[in-house]
Backbone bond lengths (Angstrom), bond angles and torsions (degrees), N, CA, C in turn:
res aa  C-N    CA-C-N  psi(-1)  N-CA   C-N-CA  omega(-1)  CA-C   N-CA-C  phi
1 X - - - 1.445 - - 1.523 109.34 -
2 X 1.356 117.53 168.16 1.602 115.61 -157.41 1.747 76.02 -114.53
3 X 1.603 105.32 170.19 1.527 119.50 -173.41 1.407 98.89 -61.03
4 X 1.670 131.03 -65.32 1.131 131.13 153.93 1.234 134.09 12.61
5 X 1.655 111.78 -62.58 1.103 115.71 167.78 1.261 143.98 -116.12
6 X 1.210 104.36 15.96 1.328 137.14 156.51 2.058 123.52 -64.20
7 X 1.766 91.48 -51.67 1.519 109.42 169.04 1.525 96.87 -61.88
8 X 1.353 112.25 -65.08 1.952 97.51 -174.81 1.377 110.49 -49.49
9 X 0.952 146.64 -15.21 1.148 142.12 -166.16 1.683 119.00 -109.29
10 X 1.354 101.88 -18.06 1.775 110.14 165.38 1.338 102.03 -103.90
11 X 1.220 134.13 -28.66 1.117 128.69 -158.40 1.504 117.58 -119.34
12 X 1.469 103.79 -4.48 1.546 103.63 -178.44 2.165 105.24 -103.48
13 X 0.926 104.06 -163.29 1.333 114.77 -172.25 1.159 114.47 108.13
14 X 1.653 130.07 -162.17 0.966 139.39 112.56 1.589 153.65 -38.88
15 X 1.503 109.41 -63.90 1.550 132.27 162.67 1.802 100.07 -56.56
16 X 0.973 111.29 -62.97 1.872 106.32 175.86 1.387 110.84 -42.89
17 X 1.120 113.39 -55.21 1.791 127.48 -168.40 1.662 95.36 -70.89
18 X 1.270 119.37 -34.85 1.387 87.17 173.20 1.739 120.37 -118.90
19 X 1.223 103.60 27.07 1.591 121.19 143.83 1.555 121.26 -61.55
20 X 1.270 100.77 -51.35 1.397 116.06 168.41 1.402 116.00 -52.65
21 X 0.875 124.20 -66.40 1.461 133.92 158.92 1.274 111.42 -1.36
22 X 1.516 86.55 -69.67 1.645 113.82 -156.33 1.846 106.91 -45.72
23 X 1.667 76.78 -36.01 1.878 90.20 -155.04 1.585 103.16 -81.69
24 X 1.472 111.90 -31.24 1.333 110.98 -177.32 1.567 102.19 -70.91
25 X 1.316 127.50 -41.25 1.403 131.34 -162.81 1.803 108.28 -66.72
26 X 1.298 114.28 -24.13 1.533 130.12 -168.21 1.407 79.17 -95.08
27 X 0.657 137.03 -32.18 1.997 117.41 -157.74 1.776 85.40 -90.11
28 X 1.840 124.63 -65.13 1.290 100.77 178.57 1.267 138.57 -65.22
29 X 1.778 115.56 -1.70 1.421 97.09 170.69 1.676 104.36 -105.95
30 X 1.310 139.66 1.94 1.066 134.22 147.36 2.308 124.82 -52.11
31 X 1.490 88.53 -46.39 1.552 98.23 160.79 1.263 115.35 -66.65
32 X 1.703 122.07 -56.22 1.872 104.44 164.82 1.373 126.85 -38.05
33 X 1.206 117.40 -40.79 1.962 123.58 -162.11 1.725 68.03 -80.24
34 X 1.458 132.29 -107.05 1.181 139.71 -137.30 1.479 108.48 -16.95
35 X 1.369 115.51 -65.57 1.786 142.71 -139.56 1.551 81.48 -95.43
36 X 1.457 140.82 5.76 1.251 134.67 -171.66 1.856 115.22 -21.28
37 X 1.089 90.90 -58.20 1.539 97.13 -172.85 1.915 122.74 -100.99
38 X 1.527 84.74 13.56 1.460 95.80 156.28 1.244 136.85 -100.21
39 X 1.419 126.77 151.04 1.849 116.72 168.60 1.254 132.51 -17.69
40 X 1.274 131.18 155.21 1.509 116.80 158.11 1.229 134.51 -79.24
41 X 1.135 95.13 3.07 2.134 111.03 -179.74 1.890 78.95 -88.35
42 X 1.106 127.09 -59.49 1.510 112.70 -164.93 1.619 115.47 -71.75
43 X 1.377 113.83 -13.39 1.684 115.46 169.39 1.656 101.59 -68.91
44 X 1.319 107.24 -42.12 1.637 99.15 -166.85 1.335 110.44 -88.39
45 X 1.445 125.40 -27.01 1.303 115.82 164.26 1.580 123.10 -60.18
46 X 1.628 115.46 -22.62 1.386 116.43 -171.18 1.633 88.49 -85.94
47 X 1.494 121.77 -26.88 1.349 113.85 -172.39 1.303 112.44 -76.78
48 X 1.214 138.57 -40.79 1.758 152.18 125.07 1.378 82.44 5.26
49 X 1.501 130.32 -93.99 1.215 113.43 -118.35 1.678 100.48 -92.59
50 X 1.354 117.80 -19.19 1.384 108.74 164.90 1.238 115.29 -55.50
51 X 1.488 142.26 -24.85 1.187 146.34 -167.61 1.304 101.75 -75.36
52 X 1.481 114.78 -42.70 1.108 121.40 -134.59 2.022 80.50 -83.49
53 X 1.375 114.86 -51.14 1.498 131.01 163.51 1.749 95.43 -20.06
54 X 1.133 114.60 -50.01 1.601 102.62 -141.11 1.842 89.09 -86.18
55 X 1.502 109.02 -34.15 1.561 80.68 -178.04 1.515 118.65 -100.87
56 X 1.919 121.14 17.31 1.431 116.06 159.58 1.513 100.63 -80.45
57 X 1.120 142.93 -20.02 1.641 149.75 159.74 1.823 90.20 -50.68
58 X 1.224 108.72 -64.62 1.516 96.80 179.23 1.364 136.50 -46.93
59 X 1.303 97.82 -43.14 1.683 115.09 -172.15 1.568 106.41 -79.62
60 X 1.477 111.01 -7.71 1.850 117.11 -168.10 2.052 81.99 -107.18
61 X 1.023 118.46 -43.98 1.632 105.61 167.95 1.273 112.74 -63.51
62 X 0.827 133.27 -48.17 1.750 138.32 -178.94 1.603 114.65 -65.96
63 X 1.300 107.59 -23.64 2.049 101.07 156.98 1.424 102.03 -96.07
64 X 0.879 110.93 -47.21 1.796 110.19 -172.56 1.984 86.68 -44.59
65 X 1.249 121.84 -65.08 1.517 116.97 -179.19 1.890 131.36 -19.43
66 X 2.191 88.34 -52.34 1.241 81.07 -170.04 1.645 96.10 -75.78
67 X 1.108 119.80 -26.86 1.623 113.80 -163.45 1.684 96.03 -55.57
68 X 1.050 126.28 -53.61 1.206 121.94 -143.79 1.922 90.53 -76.72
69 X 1.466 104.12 -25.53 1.483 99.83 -179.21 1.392 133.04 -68.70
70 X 1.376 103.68 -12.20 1.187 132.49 172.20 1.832 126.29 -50.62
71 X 1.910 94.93 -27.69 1.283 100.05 -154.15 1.801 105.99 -96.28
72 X 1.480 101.30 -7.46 1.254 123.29 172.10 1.530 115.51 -62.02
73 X 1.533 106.60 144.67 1.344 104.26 167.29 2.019 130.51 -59.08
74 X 0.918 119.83 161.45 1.629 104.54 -165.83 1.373 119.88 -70.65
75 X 1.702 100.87 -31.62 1.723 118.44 173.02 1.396 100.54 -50.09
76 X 1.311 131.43 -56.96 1.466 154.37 -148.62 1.709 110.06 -69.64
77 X 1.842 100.55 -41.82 1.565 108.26 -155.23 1.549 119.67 -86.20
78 X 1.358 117.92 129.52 1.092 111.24 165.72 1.221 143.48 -71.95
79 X 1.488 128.88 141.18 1.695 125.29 -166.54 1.883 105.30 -27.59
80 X 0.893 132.13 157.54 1.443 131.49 140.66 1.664 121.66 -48.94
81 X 1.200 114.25 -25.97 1.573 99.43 -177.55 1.529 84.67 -105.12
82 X 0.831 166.56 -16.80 1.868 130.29 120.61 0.914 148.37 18.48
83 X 1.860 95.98 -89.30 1.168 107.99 155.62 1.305 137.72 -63.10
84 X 1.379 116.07 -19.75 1.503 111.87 172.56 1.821 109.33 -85.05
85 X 0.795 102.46 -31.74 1.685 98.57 176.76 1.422 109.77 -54.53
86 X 1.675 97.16 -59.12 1.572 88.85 175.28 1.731 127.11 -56.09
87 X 0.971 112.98 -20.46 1.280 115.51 -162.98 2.029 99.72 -97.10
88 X 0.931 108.47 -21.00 1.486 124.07 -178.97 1.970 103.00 -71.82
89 X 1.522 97.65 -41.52 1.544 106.01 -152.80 1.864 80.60 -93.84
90 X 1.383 143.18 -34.71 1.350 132.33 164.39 1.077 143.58 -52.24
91 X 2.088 92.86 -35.42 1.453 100.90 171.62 1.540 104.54 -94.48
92 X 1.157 145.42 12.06 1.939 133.72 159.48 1.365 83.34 -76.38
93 X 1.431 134.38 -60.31 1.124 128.11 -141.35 1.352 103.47 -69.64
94 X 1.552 124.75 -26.25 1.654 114.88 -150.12 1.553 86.00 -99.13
95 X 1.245 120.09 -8.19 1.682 132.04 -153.57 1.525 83.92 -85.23
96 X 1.666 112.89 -93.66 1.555 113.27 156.75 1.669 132.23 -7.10
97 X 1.243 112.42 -50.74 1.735 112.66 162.29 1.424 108.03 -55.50
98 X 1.127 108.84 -49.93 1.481 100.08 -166.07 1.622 109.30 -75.41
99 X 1.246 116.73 -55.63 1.550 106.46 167.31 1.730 109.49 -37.06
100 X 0.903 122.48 -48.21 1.769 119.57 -175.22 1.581 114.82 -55.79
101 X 1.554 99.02 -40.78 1.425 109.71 -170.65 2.119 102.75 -71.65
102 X 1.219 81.55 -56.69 2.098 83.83 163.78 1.221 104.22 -37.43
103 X 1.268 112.26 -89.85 1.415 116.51 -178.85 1.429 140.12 1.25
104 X 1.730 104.26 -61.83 1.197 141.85 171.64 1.219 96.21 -62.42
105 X 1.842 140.15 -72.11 1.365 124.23 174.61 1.296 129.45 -68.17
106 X 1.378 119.81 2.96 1.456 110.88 -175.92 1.386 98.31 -119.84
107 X 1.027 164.07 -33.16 1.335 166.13 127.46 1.505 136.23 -36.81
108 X 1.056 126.91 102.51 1.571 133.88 -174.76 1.947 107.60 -47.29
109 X 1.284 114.15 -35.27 1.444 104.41 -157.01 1.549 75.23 -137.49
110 X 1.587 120.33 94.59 1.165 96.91 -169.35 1.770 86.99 -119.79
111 X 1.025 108.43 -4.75 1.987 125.03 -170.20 1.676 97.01 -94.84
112 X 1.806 102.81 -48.58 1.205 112.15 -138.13 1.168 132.18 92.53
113 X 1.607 124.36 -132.78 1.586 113.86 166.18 0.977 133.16 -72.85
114 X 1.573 102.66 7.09 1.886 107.10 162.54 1.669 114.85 -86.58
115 X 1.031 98.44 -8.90 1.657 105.00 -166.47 1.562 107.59 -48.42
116 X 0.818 125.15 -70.89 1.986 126.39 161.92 1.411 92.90 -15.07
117 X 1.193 127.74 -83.37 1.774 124.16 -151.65 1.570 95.62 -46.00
118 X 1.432 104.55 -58.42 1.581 109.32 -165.87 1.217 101.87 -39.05
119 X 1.375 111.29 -50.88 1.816 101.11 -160.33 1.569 116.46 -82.33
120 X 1.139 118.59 -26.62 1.890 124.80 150.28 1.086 98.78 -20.29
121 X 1.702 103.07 -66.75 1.676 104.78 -134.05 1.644 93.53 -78.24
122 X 1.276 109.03 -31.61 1.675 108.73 176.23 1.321 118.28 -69.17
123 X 2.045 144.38 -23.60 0.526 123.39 132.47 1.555 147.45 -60.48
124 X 1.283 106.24 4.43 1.640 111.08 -172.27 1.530 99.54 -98.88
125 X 1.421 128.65 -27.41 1.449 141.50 158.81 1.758 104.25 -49.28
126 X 1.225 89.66 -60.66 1.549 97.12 -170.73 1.688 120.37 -54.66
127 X 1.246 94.95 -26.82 1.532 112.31 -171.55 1.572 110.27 -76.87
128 X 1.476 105.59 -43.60 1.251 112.64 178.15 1.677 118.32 -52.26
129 X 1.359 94.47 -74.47 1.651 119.09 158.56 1.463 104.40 -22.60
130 X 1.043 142.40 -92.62 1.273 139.78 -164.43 1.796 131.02 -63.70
């Protein structure tokens, strides 16, 4: 398959399209709470650039991909634009988790009116663990 259609194919759908979402929506309301008492040209530029974070995280998973794909037998290996898609579309996503997961500890209202559950469910983790 050509890169082309490889990206439609990790990146298109439904469930993809609203992964994306997911990740863009966590990066601007993480930049709202942060930039609180700044402009909105500076919420969206800080939100810009977390985005922008989540898919050079992508593009550094997506070579790290082919390298590591390399080590596979040839029957076994997938094209290079494969592997980089996949590894592109893991690292926004794992990039995005992690901004959320910050979020969640560094911010009081970081859900909103989910914020209670979050913190249950984070003390009931916590409880276990310890």
């Amino acid at each position: 398959m050509s890169m082309e259609s490889e990206m439609r194919a990790k990146f298109g759908g439904l469930w993809n399209s609203f992964l994306l979402l997911f990740v863009v929506i966590v990066c601007m309301r993480f930049s709202g709470l942060e930039q609180a008492g700044e402009s909105l040209s500076e919420k969206i530029l800080c939100g810009i650039h977390l985005f922008l974070g989540c898919i050079a995280a992508g593009i550094l998973f997506g070579i790290l991909r082919i390298f590591l794909g390399f080590s596979n037998d040839t029957y076994t290996r997938a094209p290079a634009s494969a592997n980089f898609t996949q590894g592109l579309k893991y690292g926004i996503v794992g990039g995005g988790v992690l901004i959320f997961l910050i979020g969640l500890l560094h911010f009081d209202n970081f859900l909103g009116v989910f914020q209670p559950v979050a913190h249950g469910l984070a003390a009931k983790l916590t409880g276990i663990f310890s």
